[in-house]
Structures are given as C-alpha cells and as structure tokens.
C-alpha positions in Angstrom: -1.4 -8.2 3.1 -2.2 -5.0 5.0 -5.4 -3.1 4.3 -4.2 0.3 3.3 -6.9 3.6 3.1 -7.7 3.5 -0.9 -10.7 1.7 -1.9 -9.2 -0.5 -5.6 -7.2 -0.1 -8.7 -8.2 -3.5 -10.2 -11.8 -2.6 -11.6 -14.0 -4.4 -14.6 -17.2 -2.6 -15.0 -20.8 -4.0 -16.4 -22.1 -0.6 -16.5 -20.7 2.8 -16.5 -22.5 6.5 -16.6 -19.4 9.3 -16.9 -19.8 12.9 -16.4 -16.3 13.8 -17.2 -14.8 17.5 -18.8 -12.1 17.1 -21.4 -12.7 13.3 -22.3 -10.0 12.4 -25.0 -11.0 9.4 -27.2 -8.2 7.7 -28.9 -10.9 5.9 -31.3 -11.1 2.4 -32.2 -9.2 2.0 -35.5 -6.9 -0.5 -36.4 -4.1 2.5 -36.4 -4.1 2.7 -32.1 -1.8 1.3 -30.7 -0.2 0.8 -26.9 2.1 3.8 -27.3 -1.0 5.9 -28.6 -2.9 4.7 -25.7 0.0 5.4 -23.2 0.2 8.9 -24.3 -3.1 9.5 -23.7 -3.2 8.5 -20.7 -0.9 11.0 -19.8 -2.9 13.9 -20.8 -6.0 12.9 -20.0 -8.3 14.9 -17.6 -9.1 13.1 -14.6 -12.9 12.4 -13.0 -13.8 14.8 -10.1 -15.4 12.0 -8.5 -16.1 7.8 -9.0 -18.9 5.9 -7.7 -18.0 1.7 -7.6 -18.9 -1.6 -6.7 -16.4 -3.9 -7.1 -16.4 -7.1 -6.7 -13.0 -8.8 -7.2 -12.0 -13.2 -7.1 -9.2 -13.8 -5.7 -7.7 -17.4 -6.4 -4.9 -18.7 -3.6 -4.1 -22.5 -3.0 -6.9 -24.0 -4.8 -9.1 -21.7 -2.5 -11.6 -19.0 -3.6 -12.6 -16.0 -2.1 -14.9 -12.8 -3.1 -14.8 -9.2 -1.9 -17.7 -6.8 -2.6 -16.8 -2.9 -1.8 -19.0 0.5 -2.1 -16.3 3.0 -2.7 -17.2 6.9 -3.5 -14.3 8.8 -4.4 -13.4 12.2 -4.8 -10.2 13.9 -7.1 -10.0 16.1 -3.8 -9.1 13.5 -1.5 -12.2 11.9 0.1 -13.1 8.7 0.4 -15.6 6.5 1.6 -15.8 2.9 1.4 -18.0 -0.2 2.7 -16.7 -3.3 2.4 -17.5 -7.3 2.8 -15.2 -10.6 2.5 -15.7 -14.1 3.2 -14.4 -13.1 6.9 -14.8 -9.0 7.5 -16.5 -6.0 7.0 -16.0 -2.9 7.2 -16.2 1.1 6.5 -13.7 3.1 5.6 -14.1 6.8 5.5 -11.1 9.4 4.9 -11.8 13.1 5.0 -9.0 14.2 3.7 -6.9 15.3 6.9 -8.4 12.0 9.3 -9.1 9.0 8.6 -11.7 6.7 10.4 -11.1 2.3 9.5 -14.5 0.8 11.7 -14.3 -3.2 11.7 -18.3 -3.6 12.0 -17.8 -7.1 13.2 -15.7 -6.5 16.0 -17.1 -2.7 16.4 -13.5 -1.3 16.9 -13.0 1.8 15.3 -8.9 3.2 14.2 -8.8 6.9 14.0 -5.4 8.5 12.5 -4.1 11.5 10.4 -5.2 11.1 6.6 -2.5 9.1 4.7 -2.7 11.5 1.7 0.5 12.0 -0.1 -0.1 14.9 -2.7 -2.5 12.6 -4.8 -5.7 11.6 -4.3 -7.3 8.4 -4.5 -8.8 8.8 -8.0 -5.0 9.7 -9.3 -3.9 6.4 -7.9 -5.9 4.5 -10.1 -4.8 6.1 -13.1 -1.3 6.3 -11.7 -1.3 2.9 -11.5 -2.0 1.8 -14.9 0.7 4.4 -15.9 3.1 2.5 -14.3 1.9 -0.7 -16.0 3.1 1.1 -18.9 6.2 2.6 -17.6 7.4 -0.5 -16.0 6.0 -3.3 -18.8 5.7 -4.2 -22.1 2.4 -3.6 -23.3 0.4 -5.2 -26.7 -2.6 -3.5 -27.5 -4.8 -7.4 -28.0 -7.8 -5.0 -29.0 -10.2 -3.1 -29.8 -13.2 -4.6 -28.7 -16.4 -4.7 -26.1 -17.2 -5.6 -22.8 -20.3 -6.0 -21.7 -21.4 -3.9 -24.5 -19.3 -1.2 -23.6 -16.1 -0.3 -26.2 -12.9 -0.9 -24.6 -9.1 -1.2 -25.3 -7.9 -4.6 -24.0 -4.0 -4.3 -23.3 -1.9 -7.2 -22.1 1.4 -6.1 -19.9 4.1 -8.6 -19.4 7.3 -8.2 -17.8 10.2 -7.0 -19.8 12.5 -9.7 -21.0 16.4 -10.3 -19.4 15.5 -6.3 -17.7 15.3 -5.7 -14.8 12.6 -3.8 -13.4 13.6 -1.1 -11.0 10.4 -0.8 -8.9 7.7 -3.1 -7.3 3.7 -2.1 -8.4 1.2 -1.8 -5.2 -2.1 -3.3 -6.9 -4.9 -1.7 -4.8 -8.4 -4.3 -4.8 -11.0 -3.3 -2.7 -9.9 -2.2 0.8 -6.5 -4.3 0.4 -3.0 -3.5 -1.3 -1.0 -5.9 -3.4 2.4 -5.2 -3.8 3.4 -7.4 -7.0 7.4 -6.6 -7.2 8.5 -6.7 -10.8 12.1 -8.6 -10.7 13.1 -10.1 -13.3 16.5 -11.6 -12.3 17.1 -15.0 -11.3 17.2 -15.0 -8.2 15.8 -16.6 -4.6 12.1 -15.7 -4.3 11.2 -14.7 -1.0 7.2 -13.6 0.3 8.2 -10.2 -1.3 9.6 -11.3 -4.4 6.4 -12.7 -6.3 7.2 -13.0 -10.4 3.9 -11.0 -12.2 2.7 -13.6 -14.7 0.7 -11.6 -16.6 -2.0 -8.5 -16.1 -4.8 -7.8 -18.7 -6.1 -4.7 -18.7 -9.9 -3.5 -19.9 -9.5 0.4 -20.4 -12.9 2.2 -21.0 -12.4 3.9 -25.0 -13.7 7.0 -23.8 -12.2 7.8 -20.3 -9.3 5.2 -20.1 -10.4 4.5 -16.8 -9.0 0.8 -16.1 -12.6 -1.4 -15.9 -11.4 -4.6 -15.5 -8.5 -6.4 -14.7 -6.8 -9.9 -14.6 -4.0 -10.7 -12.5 -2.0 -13.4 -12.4 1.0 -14.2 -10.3 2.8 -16.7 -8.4 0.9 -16.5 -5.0 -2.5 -15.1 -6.4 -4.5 -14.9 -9.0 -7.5 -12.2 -8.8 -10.5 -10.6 -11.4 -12.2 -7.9 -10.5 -15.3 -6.5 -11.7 -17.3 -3.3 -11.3 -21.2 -3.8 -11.3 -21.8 -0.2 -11.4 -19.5 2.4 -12.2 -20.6 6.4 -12.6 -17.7 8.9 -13.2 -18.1 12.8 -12.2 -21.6 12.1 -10.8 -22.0 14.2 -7.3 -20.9 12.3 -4.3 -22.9 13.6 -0.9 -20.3 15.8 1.5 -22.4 13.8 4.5 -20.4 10.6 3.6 -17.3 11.8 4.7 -18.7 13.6 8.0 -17.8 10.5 10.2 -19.0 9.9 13.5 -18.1 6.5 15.0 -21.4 4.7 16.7 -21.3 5.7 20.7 -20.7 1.8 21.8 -17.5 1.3 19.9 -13.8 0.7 20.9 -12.4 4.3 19.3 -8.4 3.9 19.0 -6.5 6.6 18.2 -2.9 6.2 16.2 0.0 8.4 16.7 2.0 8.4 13.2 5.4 9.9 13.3 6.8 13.3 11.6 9.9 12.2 9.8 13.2 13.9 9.3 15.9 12.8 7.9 19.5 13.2 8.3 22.9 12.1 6.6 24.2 10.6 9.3 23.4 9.0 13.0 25.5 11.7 14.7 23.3 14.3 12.8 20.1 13.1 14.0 20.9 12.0 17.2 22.4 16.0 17.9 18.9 17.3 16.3 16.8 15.0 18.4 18.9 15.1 21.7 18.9 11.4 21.9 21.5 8.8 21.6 20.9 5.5 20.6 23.5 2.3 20.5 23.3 0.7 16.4 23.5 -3.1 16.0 26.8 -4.8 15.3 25.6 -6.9 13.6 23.7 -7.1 10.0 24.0 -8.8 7.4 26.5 -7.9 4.7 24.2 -7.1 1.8 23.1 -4.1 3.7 24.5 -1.0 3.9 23.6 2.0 6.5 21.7 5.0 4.9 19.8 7.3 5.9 19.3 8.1 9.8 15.9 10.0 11.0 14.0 11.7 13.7 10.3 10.2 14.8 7.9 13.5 16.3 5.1 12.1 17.7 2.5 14.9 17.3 -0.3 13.5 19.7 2.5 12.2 22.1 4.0 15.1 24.3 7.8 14.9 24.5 8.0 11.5 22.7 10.7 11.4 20.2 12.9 8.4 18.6 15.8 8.1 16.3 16.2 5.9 14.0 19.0 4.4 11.3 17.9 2.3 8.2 20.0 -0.3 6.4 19.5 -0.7 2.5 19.5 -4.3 1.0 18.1 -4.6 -2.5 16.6 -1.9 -3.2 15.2 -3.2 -6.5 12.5 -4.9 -4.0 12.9 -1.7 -0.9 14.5 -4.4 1.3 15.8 -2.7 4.5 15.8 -2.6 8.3 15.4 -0.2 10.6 16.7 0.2 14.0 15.8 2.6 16.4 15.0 3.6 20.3 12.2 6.0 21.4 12.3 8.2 24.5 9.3 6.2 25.7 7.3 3.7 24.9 6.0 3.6 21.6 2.6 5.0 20.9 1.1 1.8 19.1 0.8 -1.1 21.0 2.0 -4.5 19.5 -0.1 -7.7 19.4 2.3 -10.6 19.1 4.4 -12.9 20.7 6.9 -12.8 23.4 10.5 -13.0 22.8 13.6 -12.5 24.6 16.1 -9.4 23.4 19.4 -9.9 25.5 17.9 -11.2 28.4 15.2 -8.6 28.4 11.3 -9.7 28.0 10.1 -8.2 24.0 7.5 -8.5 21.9 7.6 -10.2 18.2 5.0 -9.4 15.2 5.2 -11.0 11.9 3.4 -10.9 8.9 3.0 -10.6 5.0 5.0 -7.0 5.0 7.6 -7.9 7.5 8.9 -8.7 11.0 9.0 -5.3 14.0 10.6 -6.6 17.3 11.3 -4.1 20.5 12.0 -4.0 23.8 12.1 -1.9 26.7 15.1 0.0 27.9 14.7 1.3 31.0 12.6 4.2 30.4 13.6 4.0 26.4 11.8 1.4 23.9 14.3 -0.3 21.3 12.8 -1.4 18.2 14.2 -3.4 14.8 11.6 -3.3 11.8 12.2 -5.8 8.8 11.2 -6.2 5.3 9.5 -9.6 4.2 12.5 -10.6 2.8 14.3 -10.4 6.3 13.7 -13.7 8.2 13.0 -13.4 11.7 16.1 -15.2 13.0 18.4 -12.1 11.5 15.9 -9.6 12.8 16.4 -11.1 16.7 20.3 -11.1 15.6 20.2 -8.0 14.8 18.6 -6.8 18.2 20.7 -8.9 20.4 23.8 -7.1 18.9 22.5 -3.3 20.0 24.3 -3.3 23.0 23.1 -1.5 25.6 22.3 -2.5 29.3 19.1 -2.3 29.3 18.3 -4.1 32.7 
C-alpha cells in the first residue's frame, strides 16, 4: 500500500496523560451499550493536540513485521511524524498548506501542497471509528481494563447478507489500509479483501480508539501506543521544516480539478481535445469528465474522462492527455502503446500507463481491480496518430 500524509488510526495505548475540555464519560455500567457509545462519539469534543508512539504488528504470509512511529498531531492540521520499519525510515512533517515526506535512508526529500481536505488529522482518527459504527455491527464485549486503564472493548463485524456501500481506509503508522467492506459473493480481487473482524479498545473517558486488532484476508495487524498524551502542547518548531542542505529535494505538481458533465464540456473549458478509448470493458460506464491545472507548471493543462465500474469498491479508469508532459515522472517499465515507446507502473492501488503524443502525453490510470492487460487495451484503442 501507499504511504499517505496521516500518521495512524489503529492505536492501543499502555499509558495515556489527557488534557482534553468537554470530556463526556459514558460510565462503566452494565446499562452502556454500543448505541450509547456510538452516540457519544458523535458529540464528543475532540483533543487540540495528540502525542504517540505506536508501534503496530503486522502479520502477512507467515511473515512478521514491526513499525515504531513518533507522531505529534494537531486538531489545526499539523503533523509531524518519525518513523521506522523492518526496511525504512522516515519523517514526515505537514504544515498545514506543504507538506515535506524525507526517506532518511535514501536522503530524498518529496515536497508538495498539504493534502488537507477540511479535517485534520486528529478528526480522522475519530472519523474513522465512526465509520466502524456506521458501516458495522458493533457488540459492546465490555467494560473492562487495559493496562490498567478503563476502556470499552467493542467488536465490529460485517453486516450479514448487506452490502456495505463504502470501503474503510485504516491509517497505521505512516501507511493507509484500505479494507473494502463487500459483503456479496463475488470474485475477490487485491482491492476486495473481506474484514474478518476489528476489535476496538476505546479509552472510557475520551473515546479515543487505544488499541486495535485487525484481521483480514491479506493481513492481520495490532497496534499499540507506548505513550499517549491528549491536549498536551506540541512545539510550533516541529512543523517549521527545513530539509538537510545535501538532500535530493523533489518537488510534486498536484492537479486543480474541475469537473464537467460531459467530454465536450471540458474539453471547450480547457481548450483541449482529446481522442476517448473504444474500447472498455462493459461493466463501466463514462461519468464524469474533468480539467487537470497544474499550478507550479506554466501552461500545463489535461483533460480527462473517468469510467465507473463498481462503485461499491470505487473501481474506475481514467483516461486522459495533457498538453505536455506530465509533471511526475514515472519509475516503471517500458511498454509499447500502438507502436509508440510508454511507460508501465503497477502496484497495490492500481495500474497508470502513458505515452507521448507528439508534444501531448496520453495517460490510462486503473483501479487494483483493473488487470493490466485491459488497461494496455484500453490505451491501444485511443486512436490518435501519435507518431
């Protein structure tokens, strides 16, 4: 999986210090139940800033690996976080409007526009567990301790003969696990993992999610949080970021979206014309169209038409061309598009193919459910002469 900006969701927590206004506490009687707890949730005032190690387990063919991450958080926005695996380490620091992903090993450093979408990462992590209850059935196990610390324990298992209309992105350390919830028989592909189960720890007093055991059908994981301190001051100096003078500082260009109704529209907005593919698969149907602006790229512009498959699991493709070429490079493998020399990359969120066209650069990006034999069918049918 991809690492993604946020620091966790899945926590479990030896020792905790909170700080936190407007604490609701459901109590530990018999009487609470999930629903109780659910509502709660809902209401209850979030920390202004958390302060974690984490160290999670993750459990994949018979293999066993540990992450260990320093994450400081603010409700704001900010973020910092250090990170170690059995192979990488890193530091992860977002101010709120850039973001700056160092890989210490290989001292490169990725620079690009904070990935904040109206919640900050402190919401996620309560959003999350929300959605646990939204999306699953819940059974309040207990009311019990951990570590010595009084906690809710609340299994969540997916909903019987329903199914579920979104997937859950399970954020551990500096990497995101999305863990669709499908619950129809059908043909499980690399995006389609079946939850088995997900135990929840919630903290009595703040609800804040401190452990958590995951079990699915590619990975099982347990994480735990050595320390934990809610609303303690977190030092503005963290997120004041200057990469080292010897590293390899890349900047990347993310794209301004707009959307549009229909090819024509966008392409008349943009004032660029692009040929579709004729051919993709039946299952999916054209939707939405949209125009790329490149803010750090002068002139550079693309249009773009996504097809929707299941949309239970946000399987699509999109096609597109840009006015030049694209602003990130790709590292992969070379293919041929139509007699024209391309470039390949696969991996656990998808397949992205493009190739140059004349001065334009045509590009097909896949969801993992998309095998890589319909995505170079799919780019052999956009027919334009392109040599």
């Amino acid at each position: 999986m991809e690492p993604t900006r946020r620091g966790f969701v899945a926590l479990g927590c030896g020792a905790v210090t909170t700080a936190v206004a407007g604490c609701l506490n459901v109590g530990g009687s018999v009487e609470t139940t999930a629903a109780d707890l659910e509502s709660t949730l809902a209401e209850l005032d979030r920390p202004e800033t958390v302060i974690a190690t984490v160290e999670t387990t993750f459990d994949r063919d018979e293999t066993t690996s540990v992450a260990t991450n320093e994450i400081r958080a603010r409700l704001t926005g900010e973020t910092y976080v250090e990170g170690s695996s059995d192979d990488a380490t890193f530091r992860n620091v977002d101010d709120g409007d850039r973001g700056w992903f160092h890989d210490l090993e290989r001292n490169r450093v990725a620079v690009l526009d904070s990935q904040r979408t109206g919640e900050s990462h402190i919401e996620y992590i309560y959003g999350e567990t929300t959605t646990y209850f939204d999306q699953l059935e819940a059974r309040l196990r207990a009311a019990t301790t951990l570590d010595g610390r009084e906690v809710y324990h609340v299994r969540f298992d997916s909903p019987p003969d329903e199914t579920v209309e979104r997937s859950i992105g399970v954020l551990v350390g500096n990497t995101e696990y999305v863990l669709p919830l499908e619950t129809k028989d059908r043909e499980e592909t690399a995006f389609q993992k079946r939850v088995d189960r997900i135990d929840v720890w919630f903290d009595r007093e703040t609800l804040f999610p401190v452990k958590q055991v995951i079990e699915t059908s590619d990975v099982d994981l347990e994480a735990v949080c050595t320390t934990l301190s809610l609303g303690e001051p977190v030092d503005d100096e963290l997120f004041a970021y200057e990469p080292p003078a010897d590293a390899l500082v890349e900047e990347h260009v993310f794209p301004y979206l707009d959307r549009y109704d229909s090819l024509a529209d966008a392409e008349a907005a943009a004032g660029v014309e692009m040929v579709p593919p004729t051919r993709v698969p039946e299952r999916f149907e054209r939707a939405a169209a949209a125009v790329a602006d490149y803010p750090y790229a002068d002139d550079l512009r693309a249009v773009s038409v996504r097809y929707a498959g299941d949309e239970s699991v946000g399987e699509s493709i999109r096609v597109g061309v840009c006015t030049g070429s694209r602003p990130f490079e790709l590292d992969g493998e070379a293919v041929t598009v139509d007699g024209v020399s391309g470039t390949i990359v696969e991996s656990d969120l998808g397949t992205t193919v493009e190739w140059p066209c004349g001065e334009r650069t045509y590009y097909v990006v896949a969801t993992a459910s998309v095998d890589r034999e319909t995505v170079l069918s799919v780019a052999e049918s956009v027919d334009e002469d392109c040599d």
